[in-house]
CHARMM-style PDB file with segment names, atoms N, HN, CA, C and O in Angstrom:
ATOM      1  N   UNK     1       0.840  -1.170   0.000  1.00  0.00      PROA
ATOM      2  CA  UNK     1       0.000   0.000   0.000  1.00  0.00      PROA
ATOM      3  C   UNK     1       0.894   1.245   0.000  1.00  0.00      PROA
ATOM      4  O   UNK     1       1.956   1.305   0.620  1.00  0.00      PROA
ATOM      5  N   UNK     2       0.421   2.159  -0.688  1.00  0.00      PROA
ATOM      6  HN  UNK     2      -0.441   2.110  -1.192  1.00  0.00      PROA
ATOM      7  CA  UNK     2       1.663   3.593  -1.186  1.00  0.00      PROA
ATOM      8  C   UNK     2       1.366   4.513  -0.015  1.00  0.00      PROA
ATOM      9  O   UNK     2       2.282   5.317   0.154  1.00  0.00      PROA
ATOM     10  N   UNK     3       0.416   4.632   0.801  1.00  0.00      PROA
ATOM     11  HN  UNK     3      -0.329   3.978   0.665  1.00  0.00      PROA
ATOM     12  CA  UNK     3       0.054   5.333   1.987  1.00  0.00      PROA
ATOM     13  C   UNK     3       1.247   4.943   3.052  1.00  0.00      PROA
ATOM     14  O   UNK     3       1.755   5.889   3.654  1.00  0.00      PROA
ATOM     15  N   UNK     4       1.796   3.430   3.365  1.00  0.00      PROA
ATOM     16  HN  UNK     4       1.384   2.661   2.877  1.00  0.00      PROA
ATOM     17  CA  UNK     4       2.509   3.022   4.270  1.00  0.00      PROA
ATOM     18  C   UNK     4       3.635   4.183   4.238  1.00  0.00      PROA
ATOM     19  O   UNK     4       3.351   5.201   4.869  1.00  0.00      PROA
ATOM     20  N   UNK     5       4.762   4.147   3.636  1.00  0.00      PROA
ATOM     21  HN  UNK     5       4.993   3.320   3.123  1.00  0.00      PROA
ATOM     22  CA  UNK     5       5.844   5.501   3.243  1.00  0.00      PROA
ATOM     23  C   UNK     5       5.322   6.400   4.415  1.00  0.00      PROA
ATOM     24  O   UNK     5       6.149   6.558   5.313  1.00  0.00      PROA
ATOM     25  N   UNK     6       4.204   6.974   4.570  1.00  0.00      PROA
ATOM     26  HN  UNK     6       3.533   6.846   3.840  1.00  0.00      PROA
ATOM     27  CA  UNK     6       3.931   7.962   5.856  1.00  0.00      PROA
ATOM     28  C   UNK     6       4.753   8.175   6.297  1.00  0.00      PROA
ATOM     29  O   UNK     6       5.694   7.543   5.817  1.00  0.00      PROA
ATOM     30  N   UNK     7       5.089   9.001   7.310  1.00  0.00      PROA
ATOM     31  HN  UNK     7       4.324   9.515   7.700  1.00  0.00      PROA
ATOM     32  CA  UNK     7       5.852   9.748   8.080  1.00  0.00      PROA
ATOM     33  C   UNK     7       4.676   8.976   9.861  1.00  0.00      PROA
ATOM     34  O   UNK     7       3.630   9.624   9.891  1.00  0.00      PROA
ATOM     35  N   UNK     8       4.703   8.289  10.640  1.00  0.00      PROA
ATOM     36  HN  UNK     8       5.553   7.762  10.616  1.00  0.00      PROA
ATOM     37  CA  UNK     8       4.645   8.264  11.301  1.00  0.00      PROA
ATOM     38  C   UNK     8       3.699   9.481  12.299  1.00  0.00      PROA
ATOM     39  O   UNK     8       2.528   9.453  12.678  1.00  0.00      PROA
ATOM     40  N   UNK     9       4.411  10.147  12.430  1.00  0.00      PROA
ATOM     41  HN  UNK     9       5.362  10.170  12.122  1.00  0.00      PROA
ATOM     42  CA  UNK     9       4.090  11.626  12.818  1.00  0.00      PROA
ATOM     43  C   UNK     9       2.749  11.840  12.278  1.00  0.00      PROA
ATOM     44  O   UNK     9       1.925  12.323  13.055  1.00  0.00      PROA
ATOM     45  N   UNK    10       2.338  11.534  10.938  1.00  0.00      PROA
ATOM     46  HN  UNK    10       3.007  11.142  10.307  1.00  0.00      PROA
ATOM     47  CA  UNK    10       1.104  11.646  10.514  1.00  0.00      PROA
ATOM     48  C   UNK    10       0.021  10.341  10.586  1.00  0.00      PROA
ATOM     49  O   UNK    10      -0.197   9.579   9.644  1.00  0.00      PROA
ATOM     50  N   UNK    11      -0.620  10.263  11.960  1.00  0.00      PROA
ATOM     51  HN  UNK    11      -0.442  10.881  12.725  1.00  0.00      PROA
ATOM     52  CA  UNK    11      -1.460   8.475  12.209  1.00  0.00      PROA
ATOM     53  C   UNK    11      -2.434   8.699  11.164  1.00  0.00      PROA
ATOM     54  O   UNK    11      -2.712   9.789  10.666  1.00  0.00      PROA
ATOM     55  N   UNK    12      -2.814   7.831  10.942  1.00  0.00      PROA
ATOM     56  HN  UNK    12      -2.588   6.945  11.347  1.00  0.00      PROA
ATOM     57  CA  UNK    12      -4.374   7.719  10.108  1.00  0.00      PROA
ATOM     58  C   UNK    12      -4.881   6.400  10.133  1.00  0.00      PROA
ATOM     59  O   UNK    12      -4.302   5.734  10.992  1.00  0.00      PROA
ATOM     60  N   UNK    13      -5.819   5.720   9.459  1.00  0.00      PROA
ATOM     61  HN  UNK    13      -6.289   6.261   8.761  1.00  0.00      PROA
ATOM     62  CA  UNK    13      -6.334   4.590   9.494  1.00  0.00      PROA
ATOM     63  C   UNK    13      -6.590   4.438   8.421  1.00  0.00      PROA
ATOM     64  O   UNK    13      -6.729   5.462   7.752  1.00  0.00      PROA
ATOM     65  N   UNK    14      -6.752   3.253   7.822  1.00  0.00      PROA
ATOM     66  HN  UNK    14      -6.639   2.421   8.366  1.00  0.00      PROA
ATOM     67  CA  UNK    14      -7.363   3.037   6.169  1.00  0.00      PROA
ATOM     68  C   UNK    14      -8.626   1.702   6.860  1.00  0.00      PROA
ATOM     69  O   UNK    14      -8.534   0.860   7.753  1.00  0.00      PROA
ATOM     70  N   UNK    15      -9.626   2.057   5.990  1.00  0.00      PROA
ATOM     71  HN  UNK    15      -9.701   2.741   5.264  1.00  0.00      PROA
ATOM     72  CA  UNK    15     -10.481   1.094   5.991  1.00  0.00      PROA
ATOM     73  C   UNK    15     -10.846   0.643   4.462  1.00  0.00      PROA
ATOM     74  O   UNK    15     -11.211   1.485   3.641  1.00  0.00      PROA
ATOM     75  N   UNK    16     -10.740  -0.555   4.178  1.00  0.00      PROA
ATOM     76  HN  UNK    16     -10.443  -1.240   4.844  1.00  0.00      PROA
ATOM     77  CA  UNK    16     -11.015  -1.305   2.783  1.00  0.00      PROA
ATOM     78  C   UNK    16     -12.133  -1.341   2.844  1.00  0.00      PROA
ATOM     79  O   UNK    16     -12.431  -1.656   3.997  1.00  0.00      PROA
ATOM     80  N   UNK    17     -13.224  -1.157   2.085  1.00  0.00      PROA
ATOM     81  HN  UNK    17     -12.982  -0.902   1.149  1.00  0.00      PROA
ATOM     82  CA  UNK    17     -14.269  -1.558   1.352  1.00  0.00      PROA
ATOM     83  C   UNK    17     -14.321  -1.969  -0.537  1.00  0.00      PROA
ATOM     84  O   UNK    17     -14.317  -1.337  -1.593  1.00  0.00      PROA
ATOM     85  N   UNK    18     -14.368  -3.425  -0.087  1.00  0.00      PROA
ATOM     86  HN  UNK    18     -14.371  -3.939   0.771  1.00  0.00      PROA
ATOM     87  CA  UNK    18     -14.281  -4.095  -1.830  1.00  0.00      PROA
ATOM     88  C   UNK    18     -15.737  -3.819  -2.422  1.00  0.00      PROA
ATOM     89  O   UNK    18     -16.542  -4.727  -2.216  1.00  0.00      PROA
ATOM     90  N   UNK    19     -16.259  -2.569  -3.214  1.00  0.00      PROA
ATOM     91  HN  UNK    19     -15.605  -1.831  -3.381  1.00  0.00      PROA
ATOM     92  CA  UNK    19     -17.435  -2.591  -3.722  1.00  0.00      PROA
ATOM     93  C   UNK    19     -17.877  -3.891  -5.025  1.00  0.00      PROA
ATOM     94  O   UNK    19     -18.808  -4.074  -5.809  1.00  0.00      PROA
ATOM     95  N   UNK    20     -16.788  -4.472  -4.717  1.00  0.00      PROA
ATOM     96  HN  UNK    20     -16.031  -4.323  -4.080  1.00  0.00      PROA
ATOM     97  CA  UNK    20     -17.482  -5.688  -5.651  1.00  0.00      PROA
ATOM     98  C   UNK    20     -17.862  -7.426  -4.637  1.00  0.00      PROA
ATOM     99  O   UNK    20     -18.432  -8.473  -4.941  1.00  0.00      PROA
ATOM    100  N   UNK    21     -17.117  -6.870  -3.295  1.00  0.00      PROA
ATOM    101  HN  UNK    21     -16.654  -6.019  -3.048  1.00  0.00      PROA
ATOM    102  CA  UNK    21     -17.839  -8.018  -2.334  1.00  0.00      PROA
ATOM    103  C   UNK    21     -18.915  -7.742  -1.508  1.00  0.00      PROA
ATOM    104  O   UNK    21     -19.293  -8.661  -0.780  1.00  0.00      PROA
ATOM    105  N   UNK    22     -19.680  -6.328  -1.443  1.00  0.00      PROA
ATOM    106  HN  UNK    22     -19.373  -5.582  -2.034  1.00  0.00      PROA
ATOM    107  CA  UNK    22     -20.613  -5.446  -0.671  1.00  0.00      PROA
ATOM    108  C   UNK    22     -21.949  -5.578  -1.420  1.00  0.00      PROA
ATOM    109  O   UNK    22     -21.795  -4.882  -2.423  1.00  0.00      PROA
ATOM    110  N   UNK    23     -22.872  -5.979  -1.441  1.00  0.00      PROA
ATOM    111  HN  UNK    23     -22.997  -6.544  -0.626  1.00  0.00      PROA
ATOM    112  CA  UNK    23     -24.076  -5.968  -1.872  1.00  0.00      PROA
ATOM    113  C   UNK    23     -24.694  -4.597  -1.510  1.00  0.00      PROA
ATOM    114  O   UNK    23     -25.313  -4.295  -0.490  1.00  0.00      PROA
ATOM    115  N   UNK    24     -24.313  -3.667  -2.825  1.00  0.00      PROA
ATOM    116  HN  UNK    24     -23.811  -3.912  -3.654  1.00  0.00      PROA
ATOM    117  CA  UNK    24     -24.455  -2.121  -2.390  1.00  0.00      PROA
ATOM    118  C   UNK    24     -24.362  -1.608  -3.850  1.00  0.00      PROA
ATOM    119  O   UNK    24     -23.283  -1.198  -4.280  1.00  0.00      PROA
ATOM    120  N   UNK    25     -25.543  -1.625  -4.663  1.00  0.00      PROA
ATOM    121  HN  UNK    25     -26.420  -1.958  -4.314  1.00  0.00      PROA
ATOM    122  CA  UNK    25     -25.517  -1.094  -5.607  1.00  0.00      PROA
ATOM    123  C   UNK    25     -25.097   0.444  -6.137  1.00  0.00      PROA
ATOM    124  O   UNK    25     -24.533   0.885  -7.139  1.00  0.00      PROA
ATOM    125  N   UNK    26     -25.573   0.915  -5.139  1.00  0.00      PROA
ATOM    126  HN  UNK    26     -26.031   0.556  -4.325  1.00  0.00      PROA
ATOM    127  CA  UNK    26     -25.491   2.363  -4.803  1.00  0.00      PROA
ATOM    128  C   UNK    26     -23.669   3.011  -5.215  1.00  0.00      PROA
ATOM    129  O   UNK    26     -23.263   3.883  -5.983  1.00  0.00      PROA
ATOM    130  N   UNK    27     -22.901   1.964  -4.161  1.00  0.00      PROA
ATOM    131  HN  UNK    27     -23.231   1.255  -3.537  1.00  0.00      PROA
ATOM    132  CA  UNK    27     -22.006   1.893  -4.139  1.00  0.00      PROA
ATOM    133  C   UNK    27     -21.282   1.511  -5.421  1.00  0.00      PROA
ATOM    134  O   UNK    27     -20.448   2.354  -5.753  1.00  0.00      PROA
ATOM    135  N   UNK    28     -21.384   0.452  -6.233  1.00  0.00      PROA
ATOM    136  HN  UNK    28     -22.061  -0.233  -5.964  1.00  0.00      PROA
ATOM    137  CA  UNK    28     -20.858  -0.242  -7.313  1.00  0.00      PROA
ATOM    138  C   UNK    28     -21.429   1.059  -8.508  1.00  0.00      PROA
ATOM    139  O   UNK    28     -20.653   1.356  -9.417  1.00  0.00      PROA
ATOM    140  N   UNK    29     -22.687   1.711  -8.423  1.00  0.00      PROA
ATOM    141  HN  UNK    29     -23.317   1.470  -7.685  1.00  0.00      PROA
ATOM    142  CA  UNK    29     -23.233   2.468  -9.828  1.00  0.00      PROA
ATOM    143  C   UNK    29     -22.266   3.383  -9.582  1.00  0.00      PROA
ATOM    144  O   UNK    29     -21.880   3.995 -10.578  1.00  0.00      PROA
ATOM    145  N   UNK    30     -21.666   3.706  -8.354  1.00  0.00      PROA
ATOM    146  HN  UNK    30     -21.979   3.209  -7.545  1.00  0.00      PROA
ATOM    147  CA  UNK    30     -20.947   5.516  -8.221  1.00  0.00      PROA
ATOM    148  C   UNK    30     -19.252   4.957  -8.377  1.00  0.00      PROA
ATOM    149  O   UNK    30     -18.405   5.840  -8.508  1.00  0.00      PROA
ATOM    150  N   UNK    31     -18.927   3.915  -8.363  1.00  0.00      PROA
ATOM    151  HN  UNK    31     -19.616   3.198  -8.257  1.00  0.00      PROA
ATOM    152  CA  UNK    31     -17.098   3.949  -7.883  1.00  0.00      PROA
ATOM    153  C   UNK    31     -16.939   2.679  -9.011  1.00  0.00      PROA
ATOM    154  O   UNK    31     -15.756   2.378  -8.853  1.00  0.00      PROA
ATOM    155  N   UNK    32     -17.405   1.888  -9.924  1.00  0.00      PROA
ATOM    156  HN  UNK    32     -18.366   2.132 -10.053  1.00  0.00      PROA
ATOM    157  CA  UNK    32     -17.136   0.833 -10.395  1.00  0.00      PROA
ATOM    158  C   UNK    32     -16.221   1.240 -11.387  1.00  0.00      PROA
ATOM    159  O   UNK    32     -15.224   0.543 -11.581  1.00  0.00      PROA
ATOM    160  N   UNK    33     -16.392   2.165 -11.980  1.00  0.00      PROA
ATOM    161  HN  UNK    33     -17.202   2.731 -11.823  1.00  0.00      PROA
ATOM    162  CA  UNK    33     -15.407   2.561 -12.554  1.00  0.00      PROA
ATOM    163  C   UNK    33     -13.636   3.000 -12.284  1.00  0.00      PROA
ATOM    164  O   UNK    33     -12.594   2.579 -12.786  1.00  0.00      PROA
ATOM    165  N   UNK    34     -14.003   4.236 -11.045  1.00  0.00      PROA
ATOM    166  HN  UNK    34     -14.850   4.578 -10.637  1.00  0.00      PROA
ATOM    167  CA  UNK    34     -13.182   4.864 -10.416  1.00  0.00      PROA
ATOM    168  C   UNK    34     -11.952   3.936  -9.183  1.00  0.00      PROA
ATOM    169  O   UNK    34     -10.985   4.468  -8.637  1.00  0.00      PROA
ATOM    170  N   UNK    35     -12.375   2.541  -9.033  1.00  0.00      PROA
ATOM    171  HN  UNK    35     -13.160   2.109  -9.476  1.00  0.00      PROA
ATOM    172  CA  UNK    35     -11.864   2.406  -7.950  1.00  0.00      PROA
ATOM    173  C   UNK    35      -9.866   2.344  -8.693  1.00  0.00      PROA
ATOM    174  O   UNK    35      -9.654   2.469  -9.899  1.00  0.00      PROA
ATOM    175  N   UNK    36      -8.885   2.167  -7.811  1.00  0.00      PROA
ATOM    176  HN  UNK    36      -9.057   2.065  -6.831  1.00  0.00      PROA
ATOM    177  CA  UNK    36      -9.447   2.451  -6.224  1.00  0.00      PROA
ATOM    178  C   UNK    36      -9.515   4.230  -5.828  1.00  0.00      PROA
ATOM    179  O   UNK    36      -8.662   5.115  -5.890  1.00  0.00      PROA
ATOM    180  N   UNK    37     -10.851   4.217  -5.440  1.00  0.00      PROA
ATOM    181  HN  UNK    37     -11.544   3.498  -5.390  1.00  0.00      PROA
ATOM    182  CA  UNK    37     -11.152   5.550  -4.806  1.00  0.00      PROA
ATOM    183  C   UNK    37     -10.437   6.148  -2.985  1.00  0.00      PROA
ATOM    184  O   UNK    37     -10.747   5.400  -2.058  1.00  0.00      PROA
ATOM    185  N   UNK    38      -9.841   7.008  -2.737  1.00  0.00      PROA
ATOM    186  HN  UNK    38      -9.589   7.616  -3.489  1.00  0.00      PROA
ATOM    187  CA  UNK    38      -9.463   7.415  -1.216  1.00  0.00      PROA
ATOM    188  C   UNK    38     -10.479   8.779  -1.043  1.00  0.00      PROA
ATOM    189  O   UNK    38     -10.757   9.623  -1.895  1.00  0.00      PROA
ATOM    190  N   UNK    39     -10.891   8.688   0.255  1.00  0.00      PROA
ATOM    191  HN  UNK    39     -10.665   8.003   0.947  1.00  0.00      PROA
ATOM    192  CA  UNK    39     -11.449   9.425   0.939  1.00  0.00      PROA
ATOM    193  C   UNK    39     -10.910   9.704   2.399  1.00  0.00      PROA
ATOM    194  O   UNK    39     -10.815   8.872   3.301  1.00  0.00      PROA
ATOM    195  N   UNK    40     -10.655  10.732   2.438  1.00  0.00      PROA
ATOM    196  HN  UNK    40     -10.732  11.408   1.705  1.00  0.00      PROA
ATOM    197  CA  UNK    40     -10.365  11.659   4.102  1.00  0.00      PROA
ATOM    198  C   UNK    40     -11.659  10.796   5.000  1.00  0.00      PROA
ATOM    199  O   UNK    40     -11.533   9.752   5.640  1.00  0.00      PROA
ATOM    200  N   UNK    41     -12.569  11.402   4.849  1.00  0.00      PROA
ATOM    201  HN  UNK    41     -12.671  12.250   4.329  1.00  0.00      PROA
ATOM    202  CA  UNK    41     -13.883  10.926   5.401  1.00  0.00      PROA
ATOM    203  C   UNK    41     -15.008  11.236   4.242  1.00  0.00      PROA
ATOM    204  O   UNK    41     -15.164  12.158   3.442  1.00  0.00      PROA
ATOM    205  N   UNK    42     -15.827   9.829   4.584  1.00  0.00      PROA
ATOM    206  HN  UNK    42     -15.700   9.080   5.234  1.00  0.00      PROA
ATOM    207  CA  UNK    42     -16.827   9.574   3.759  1.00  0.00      PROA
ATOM    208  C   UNK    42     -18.371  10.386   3.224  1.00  0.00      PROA
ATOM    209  O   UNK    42     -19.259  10.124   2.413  1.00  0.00      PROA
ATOM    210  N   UNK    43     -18.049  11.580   4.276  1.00  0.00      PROA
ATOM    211  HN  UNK    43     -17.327  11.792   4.934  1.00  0.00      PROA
ATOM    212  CA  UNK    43     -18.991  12.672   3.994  1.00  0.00      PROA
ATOM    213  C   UNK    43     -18.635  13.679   3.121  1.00  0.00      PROA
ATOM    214  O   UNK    43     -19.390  14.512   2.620  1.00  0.00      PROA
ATOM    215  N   UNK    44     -16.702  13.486   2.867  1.00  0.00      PROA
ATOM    216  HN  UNK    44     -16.089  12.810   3.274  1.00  0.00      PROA
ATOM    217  CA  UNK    44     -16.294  14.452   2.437  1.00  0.00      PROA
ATOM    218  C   UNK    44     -16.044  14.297   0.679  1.00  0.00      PROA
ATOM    219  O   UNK    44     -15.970  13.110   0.362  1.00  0.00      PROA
ATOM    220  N   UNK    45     -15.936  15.025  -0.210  1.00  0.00      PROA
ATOM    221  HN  UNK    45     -15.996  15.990   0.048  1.00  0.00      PROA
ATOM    222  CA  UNK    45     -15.361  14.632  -1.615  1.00  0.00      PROA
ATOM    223  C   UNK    45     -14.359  13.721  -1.642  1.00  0.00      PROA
ATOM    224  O   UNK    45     -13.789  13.775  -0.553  1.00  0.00      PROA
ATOM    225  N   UNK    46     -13.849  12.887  -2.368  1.00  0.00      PROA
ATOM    226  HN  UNK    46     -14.313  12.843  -3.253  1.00  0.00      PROA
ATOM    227  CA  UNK    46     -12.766  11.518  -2.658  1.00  0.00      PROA
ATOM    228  C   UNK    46     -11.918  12.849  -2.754  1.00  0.00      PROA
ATOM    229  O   UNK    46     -12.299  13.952  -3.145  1.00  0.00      PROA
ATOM    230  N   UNK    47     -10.301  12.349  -2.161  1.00  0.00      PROA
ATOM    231  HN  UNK    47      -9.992  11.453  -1.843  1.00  0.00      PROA
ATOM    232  CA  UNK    47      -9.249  12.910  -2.504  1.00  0.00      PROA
ATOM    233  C   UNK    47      -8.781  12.510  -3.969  1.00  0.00      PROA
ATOM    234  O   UNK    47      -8.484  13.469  -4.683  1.00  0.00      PROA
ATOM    235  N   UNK    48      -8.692  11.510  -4.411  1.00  0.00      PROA
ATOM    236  HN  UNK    48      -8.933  10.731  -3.832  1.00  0.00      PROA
ATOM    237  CA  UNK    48      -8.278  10.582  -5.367  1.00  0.00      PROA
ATOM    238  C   UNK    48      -8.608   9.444  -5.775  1.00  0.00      PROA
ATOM    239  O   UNK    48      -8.511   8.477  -5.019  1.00  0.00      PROA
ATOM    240  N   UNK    49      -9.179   9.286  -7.371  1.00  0.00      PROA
ATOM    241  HN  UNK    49      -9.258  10.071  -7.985  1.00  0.00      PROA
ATOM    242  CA  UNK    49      -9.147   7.914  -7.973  1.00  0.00      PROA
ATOM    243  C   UNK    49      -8.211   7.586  -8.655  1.00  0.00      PROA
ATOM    244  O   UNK    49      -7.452   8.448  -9.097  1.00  0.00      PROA
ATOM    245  N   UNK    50      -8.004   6.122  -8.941  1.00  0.00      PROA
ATOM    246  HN  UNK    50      -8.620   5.421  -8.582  1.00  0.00      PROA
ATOM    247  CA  UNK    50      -7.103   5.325 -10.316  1.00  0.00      PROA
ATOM    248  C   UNK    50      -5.923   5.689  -9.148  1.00  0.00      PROA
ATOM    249  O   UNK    50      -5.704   4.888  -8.239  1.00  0.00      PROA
ATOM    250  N   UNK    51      -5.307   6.757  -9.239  1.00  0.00      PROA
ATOM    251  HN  UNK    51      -5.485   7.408  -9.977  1.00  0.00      PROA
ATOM    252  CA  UNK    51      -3.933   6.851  -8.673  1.00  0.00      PROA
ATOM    253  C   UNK    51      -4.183   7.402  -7.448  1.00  0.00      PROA
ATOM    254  O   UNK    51      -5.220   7.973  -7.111  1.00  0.00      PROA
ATOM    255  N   UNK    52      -2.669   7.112  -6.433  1.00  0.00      PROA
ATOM    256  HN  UNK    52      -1.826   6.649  -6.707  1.00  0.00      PROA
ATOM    257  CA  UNK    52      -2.881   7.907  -5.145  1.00  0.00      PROA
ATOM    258  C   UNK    52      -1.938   9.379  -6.016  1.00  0.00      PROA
ATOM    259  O   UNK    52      -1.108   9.546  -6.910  1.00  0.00      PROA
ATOM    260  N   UNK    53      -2.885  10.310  -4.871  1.00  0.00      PROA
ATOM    261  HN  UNK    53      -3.559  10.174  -4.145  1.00  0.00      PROA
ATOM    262  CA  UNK    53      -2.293  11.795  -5.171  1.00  0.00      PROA
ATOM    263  C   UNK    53      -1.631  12.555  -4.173  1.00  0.00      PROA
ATOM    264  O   UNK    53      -2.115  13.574  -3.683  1.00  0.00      PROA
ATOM    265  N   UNK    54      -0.609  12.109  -3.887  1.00  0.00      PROA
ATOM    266  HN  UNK    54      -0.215  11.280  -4.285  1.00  0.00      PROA
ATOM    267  CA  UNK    54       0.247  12.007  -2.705  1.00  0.00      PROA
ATOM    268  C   UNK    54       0.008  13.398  -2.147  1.00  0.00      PROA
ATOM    269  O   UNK    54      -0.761  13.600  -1.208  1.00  0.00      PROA
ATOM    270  N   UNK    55       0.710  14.366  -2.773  1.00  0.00      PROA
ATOM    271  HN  UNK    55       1.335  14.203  -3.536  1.00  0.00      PROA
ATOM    272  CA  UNK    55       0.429  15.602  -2.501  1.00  0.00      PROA
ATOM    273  C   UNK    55      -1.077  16.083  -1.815  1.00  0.00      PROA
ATOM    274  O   UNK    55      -1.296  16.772  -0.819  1.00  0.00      PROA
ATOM    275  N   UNK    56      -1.779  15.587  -2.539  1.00  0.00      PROA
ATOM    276  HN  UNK    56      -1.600  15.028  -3.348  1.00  0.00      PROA
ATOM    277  CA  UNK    56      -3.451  15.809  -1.648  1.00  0.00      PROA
ATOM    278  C   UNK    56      -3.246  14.896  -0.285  1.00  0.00      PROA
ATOM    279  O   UNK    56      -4.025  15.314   0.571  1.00  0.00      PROA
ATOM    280  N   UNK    57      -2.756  14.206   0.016  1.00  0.00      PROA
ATOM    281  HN  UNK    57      -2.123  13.867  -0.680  1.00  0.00      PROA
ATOM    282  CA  UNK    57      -3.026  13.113   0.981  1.00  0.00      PROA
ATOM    283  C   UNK    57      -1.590  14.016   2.581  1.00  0.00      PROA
ATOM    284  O   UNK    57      -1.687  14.202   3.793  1.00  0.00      PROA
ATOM    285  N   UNK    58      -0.608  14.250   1.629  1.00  0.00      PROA
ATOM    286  HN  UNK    58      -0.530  14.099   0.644  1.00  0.00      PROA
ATOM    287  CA  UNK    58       0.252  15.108   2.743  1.00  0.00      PROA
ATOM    288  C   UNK    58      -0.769  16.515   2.875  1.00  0.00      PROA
ATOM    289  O   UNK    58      -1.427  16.594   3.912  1.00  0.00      PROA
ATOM    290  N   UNK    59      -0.864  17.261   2.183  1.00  0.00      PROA
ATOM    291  HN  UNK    59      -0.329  17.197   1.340  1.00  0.00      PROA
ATOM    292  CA  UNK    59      -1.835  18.429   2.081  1.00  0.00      PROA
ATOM    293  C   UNK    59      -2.801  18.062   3.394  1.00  0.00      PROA
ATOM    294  O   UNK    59      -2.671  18.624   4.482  1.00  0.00      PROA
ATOM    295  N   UNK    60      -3.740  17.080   3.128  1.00  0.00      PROA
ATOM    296  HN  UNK    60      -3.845  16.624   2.244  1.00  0.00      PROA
ATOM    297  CA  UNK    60      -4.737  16.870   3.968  1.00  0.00      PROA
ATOM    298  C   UNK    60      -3.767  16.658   5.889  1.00  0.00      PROA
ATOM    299  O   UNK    60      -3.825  17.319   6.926  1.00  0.00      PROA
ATOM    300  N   UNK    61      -3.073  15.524   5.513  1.00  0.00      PROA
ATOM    301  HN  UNK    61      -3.026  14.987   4.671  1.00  0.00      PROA
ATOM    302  CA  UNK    61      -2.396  14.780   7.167  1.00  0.00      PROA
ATOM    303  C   UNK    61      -1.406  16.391   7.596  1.00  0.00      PROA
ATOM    304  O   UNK    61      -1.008  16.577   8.746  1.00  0.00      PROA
ATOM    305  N   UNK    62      -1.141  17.416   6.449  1.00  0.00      PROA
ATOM    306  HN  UNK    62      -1.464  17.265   5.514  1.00  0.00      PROA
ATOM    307  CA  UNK    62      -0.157  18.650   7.425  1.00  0.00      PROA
ATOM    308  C   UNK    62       0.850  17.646   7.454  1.00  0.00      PROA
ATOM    309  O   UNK    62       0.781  17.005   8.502  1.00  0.00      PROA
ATOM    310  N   UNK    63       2.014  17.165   6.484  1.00  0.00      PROA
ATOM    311  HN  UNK    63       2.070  17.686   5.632  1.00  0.00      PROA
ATOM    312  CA  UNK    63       2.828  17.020   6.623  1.00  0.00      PROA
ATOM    313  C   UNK    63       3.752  17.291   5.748  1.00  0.00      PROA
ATOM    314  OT1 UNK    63       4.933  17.057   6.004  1.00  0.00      PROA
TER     315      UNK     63
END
Protein backbone atom coordinates (compact mmCIF):
# COMPACT_ATOMS: atom_id res chain seq x y z
CA UNK A 1 0.00 0.00 0.00
CA UNK A 2 1.66 3.59 -1.19
CA UNK A 3 0.05 5.33 1.99
CA UNK A 4 2.51 3.02 4.27
CA UNK A 5 5.84 5.50 3.24
CA UNK A 6 3.93 7.96 5.86
CA UNK A 7 5.85 9.75 8.08
CA UNK A 8 4.64 8.26 11.30
CA UNK A 9 4.09 11.63 12.82
CA UNK A 10 1.10 11.65 10.51
CA UNK A 11 -1.46 8.48 12.21
CA UNK A 12 -4.37 7.72 10.11
CA UNK A 13 -6.33 4.59 9.49
CA UNK A 14 -7.36 3.04 6.17
CA UNK A 15 -10.48 1.09 5.99
CA UNK A 16 -11.02 -1.30 2.78
CA UNK A 17 -14.27 -1.56 1.35
CA UNK A 18 -14.28 -4.09 -1.83
CA UNK A 19 -17.44 -2.59 -3.72
CA UNK A 20 -17.48 -5.69 -5.65
CA UNK A 21 -17.84 -8.02 -2.33
CA UNK A 22 -20.61 -5.45 -0.67
CA UNK A 23 -24.08 -5.97 -1.87
CA UNK A 24 -24.46 -2.12 -2.39
CA UNK A 25 -25.52 -1.09 -5.61
CA UNK A 26 -25.49 2.36 -4.80
CA UNK A 27 -22.01 1.89 -4.14
CA UNK A 28 -20.86 -0.24 -7.31
CA UNK A 29 -23.23 2.47 -9.83
CA UNK A 30 -20.95 5.52 -8.22
CA UNK A 31 -17.10 3.95 -7.88
CA UNK A 32 -17.14 0.83 -10.40
CA UNK A 33 -15.41 2.56 -12.55
CA UNK A 34 -13.18 4.86 -10.42
CA UNK A 35 -11.86 2.41 -7.95
CA UNK A 36 -9.45 2.45 -6.22
CA UNK A 37 -11.15 5.55 -4.81
CA UNK A 38 -9.46 7.42 -1.22
CA UNK A 39 -11.45 9.42 0.94
CA UNK A 40 -10.37 11.66 4.10
CA UNK A 41 -13.88 10.93 5.40
CA UNK A 42 -16.83 9.57 3.76
CA UNK A 43 -18.99 12.67 3.99
CA UNK A 44 -16.29 14.45 2.44
CA UNK A 45 -15.36 14.63 -1.62
CA UNK A 46 -12.77 11.52 -2.66
CA UNK A 47 -9.25 12.91 -2.50
CA UNK A 48 -8.28 10.58 -5.37
CA UNK A 49 -9.15 7.91 -7.97
CA UNK A 50 -7.10 5.33 -10.32
CA UNK A 51 -3.93 6.85 -8.67
CA UNK A 52 -2.88 7.91 -5.15
CA UNK A 53 -2.29 11.80 -5.17
CA UNK A 54 0.25 12.01 -2.71
CA UNK A 55 0.43 15.60 -2.50
CA UNK A 56 -3.45 15.81 -1.65
CA UNK A 57 -3.03 13.11 0.98
CA UNK A 58 0.25 15.11 2.74
CA UNK A 59 -1.84 18.43 2.08
CA UNK A 60 -4.74 16.87 3.97
CA UNK A 61 -2.40 14.78 7.17
CA UNK A 62 -0.16 18.65 7.43
CA UNK A 63 2.83 17.02 6.62
Amino acid sequence: MRLQPLPPAAPFSVEVIDIDEVDDPALLARYDELVPVLFADLSQPELCHYFLDEAKVRELLKI
